[in-house]
C-alpha distance (Angstrom), angle and dihedral (degrees) to the residues before:
residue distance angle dihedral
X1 . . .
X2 3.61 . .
X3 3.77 95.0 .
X4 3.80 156.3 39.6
X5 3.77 103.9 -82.5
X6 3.75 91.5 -136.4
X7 3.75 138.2 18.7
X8 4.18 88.2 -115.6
X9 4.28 118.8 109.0
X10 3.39 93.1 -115.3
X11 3.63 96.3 54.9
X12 3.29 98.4 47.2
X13 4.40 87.8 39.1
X14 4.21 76.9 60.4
X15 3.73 99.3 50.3
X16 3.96 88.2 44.4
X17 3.51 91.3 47.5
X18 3.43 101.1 46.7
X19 4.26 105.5 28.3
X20 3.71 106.0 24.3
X21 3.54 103.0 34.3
X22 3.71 108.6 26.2
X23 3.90 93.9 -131.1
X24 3.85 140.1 151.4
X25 3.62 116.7 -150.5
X26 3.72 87.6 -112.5
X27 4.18 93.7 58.1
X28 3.90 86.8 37.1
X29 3.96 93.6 54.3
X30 3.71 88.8 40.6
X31 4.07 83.9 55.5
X32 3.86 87.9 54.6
X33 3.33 110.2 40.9
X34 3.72 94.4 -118.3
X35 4.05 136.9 111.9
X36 3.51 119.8 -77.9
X37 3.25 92.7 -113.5
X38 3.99 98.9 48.1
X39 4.21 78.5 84.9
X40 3.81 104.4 44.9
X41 4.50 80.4 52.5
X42 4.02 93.5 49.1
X43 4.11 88.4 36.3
X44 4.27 81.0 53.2
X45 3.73 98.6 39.9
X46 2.91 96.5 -120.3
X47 4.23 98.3 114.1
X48 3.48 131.6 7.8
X49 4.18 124.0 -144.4
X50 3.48 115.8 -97.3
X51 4.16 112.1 -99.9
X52 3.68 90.8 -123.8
X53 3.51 103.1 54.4
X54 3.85 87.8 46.9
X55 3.80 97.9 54.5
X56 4.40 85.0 40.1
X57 3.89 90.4 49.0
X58 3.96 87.9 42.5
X59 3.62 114.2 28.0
X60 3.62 91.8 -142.5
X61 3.60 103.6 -61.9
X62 3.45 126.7 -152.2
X63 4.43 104.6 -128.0
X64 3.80 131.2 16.0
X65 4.02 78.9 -118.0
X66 3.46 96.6 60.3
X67 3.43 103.6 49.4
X68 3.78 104.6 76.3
X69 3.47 106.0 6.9
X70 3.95 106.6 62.6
């Protein structure tokens, strides 16, 4: 798989997540400040993060790439 299966966030959160970055939802929520299962929601749809704590947790950053896995 050398993709996001679909074009919504929490398919593309997954394939982050999982191929770029190397993550569990546990390490990824610990990352963000937010409850473990905050991630498996947004991963099923079902919830997306809050725009403030992404640009807090983030500061903005410049690629999807870069923001977890530097």
């Amino acid at each position: 798989m050398n993709e996001p299966d679909g074009e919504s966030f929490g398919s593309v959160l997954r394939f982050f997540r999982r191929r770029e970055w190397g993550m569990t939802q546990a390490k990824l929520a610990k990352k963000l400040g937010v409850h473990v299962n905050s991630v498996g929601l947004w991963e099923r749809g079902e919830g997306v993060p809050d725009s403030h704590e992404y640009l807090v947790t983030n500061g903005a950053s410049t690629g999807r790439q870069k923001s977890f896995g530097g």
